[in-house]
C-alpha positions in Angstrom: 3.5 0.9 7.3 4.4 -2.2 5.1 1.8 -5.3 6.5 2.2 -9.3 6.4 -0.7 -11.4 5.5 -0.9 -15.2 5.7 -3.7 -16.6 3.8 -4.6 -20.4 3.9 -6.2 -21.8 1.0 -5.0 -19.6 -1.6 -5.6 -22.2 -4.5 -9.5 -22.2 -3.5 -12.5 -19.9 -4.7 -12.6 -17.7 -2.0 -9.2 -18.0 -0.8 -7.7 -17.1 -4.3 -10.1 -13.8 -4.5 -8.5 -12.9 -1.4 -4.8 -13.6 -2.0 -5.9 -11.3 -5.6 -7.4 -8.3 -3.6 -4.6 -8.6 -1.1 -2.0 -7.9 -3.8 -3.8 -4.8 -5.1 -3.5 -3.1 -1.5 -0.2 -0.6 -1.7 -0.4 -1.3 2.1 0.7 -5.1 1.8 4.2 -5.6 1.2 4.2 -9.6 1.9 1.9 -12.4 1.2 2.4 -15.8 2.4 0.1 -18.0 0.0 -0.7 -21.4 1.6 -1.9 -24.6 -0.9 -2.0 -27.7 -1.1 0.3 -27.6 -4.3 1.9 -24.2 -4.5 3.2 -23.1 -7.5 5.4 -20.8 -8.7 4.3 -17.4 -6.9 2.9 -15.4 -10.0 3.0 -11.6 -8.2 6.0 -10.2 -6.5 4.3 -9.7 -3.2 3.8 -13.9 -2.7 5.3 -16.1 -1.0 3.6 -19.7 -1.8 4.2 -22.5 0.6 2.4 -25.7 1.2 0.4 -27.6 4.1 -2.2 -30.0 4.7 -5.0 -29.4 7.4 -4.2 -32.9 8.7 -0.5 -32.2 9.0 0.4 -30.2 12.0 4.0 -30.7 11.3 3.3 -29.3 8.0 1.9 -26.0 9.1 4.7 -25.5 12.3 7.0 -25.1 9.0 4.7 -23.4 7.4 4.7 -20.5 10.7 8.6 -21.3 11.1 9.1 -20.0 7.4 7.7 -16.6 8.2 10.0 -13.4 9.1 8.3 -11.0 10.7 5.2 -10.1 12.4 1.8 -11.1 10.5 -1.1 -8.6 10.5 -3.3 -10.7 9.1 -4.1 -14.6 8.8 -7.0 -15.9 6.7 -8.1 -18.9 7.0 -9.6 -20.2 3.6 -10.2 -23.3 4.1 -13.3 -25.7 4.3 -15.5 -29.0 3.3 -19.1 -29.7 3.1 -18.5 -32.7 0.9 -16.6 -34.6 -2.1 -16.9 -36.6 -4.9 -17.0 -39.9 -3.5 -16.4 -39.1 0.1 -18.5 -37.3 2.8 -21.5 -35.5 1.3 -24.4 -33.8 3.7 -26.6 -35.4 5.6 -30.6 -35.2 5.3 -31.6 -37.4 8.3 -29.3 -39.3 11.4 -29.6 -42.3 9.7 -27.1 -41.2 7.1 -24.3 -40.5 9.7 -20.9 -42.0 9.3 -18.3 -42.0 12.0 -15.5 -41.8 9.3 -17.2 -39.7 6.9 -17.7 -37.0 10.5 -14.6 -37.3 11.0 -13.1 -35.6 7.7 -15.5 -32.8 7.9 -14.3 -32.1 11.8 -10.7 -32.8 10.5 -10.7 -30.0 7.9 -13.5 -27.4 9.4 -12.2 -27.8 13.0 -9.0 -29.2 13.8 -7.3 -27.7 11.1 -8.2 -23.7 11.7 -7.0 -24.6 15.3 -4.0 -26.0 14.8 -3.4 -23.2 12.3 -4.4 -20.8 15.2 -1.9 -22.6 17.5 1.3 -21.9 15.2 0.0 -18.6 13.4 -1.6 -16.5 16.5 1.7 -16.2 18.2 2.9 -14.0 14.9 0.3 -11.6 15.3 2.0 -8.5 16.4 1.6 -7.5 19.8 1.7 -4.0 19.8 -0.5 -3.3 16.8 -3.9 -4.1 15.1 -3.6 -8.0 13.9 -6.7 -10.2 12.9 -7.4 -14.2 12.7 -9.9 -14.6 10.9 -11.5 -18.2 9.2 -14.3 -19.1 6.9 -17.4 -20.4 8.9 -21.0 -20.7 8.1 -24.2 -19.4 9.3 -25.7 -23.4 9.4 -22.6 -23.4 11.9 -25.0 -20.9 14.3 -26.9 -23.1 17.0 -29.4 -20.1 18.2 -30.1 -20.0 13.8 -30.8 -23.2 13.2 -34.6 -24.0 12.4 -34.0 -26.6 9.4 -31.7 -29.3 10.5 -29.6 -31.6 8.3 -26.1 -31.1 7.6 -25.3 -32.9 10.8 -21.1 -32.9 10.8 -20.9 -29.7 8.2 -22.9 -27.9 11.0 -20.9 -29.9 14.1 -18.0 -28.9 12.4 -19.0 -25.9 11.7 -20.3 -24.7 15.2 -17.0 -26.8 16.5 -14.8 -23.9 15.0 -16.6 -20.8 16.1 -16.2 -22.2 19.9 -12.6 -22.3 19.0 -12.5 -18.9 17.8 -14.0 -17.0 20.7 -11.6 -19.2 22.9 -9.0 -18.1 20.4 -10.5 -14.9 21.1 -10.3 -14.7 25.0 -6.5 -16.3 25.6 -5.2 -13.8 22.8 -6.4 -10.6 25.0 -4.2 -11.2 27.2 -1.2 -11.7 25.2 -2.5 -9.3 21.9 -4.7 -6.9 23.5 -5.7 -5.4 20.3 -5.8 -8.7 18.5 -9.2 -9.3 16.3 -10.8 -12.9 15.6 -13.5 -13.6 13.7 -15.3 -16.1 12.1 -16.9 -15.6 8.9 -19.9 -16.1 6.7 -19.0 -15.4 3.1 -22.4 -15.8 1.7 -23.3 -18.7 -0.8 -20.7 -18.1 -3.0 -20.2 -19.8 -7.1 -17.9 -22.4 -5.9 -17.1 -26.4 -6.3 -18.2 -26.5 -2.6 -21.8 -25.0 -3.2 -22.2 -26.0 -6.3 -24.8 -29.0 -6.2 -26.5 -26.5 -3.3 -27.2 -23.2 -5.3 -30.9 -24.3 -6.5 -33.3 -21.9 -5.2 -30.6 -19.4 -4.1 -31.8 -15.9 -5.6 -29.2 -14.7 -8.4 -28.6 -11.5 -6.5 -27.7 -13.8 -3.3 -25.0 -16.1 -5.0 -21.8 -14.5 -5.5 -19.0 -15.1 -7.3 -15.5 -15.2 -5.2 -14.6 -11.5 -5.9 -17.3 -10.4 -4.4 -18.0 -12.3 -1.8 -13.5 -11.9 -0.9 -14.6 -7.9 -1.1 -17.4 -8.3 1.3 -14.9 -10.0 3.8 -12.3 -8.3 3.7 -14.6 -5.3 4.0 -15.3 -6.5 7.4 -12.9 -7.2 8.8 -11.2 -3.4 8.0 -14.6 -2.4 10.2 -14.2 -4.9 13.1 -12.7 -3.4 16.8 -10.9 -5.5 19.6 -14.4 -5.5 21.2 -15.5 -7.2 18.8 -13.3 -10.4 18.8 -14.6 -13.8 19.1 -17.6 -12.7 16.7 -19.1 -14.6 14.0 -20.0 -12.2 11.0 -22.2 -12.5 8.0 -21.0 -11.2 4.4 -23.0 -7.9 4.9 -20.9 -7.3 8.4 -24.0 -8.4 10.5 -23.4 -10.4 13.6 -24.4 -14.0 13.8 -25.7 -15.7 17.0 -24.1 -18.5 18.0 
């Protein structure tokens, strides 16, 4: 059978190792391919559209511009800091209302909204999974260093919106899967200042690290909805 996916951030490291491995499945007939400046789609299987986290109105067209039921929705997206804008914090006294704000803006608010106008297109009388990047500094129960204060708010912010995600879809898409996911430290623009002292064999490079995920998700049951999942399929406390 011919599957829909919708993935969101399909410019990114991550989210563009995804869209890739996506393409190469014979089982994928569509994907939607969502930037911030889509270009011209460059495989016959895309569809590229544009949105911005901060726009809802900009991702209700985004869902409105889909035919069909989507199997799966991939949420890409993310920020643990800038040049020039919100960077992580070490102590309290480096919080900023404005700079907490951004991070909550893109890591929270944004997969939700997302989830408000992309959950209903999951097919209701099938397999269909939501699933978004997260982090395992995002885990309460895990946390023994502190620092990071809004990446981890934010962070920890989204996985409470998945497994609500998670419960009000079983009703309606009883064999709906969400999950949140760790994708490892991966060779990115977001880790980058951040890989010192990460072993060689732990830092991946997108392809990888999209392979890992997606390899979890093929593994993940109905029961197992609302879970927030490490790279190597393990399950993350909250």
């Amino acid at each position: 059978m011919d599957r829909q996916a919708v993935v969101f951030g399909a410019s990114g490291g991550i989210g563009g190792a995804i869209v890739a491995q996506l393409a190469a499945d014979p089982s994928i007939a569509r994907i939607y391919a969502g930037s911030r400046r889509p270009g011209a789609s460059a495989h016959a299987k895309l569809v590229p559209f544009g949105f911005d986290l901060t726009d809802e109105a900009s991702i209700a067209a985004a869902a409105a511009g889909v035919e069909g039921a989507v199997d799966l929705v991939f949420v890409a997206t993310g920020m643990l800091h800038r040049p020039g804008g919100p960077s992580p914090e070490k102590a309290l006294r480096a919080l900023d209302g404005a700079a907490m704000a951004v991070l909550f803006a893109v890591n929270s608010i944004g997969p939700a909204l997302i989830a408000k106008h992309f959950a209903p297109l999951l097919p209701r009388d099938r397999r269909g999974v939501f699933a978004a990047l997260s982090a395992r500094v995002g885990s309460i129960a895990d946390n023994r260093l502190g620092g990071w204060h809004s990446y981890r708010a934010s962070k920890a912010a989204l996985n409470m919106l998945m497994v609500n995600l998670a419960i009000e879809l079983r009703r309606t898409h009883p064999q709906a899967i969400v999950a949140a996911l760790h994708p490892g430290t991966v060779d990115s623009g977001l880790s980058a200042p951040f890989q010192r002292g990460v072993p060689q064999e732990k830092l991946f490079n997108p392809d990888r690290s999209a392979g890992y995920l997606l390899g979890v998700l093929s593994k993940l049951a109905p029961a197992d909805s609302g879970g927030l999942f490490a790279w190597d399929g393990a399950r993350i406390p909250y």
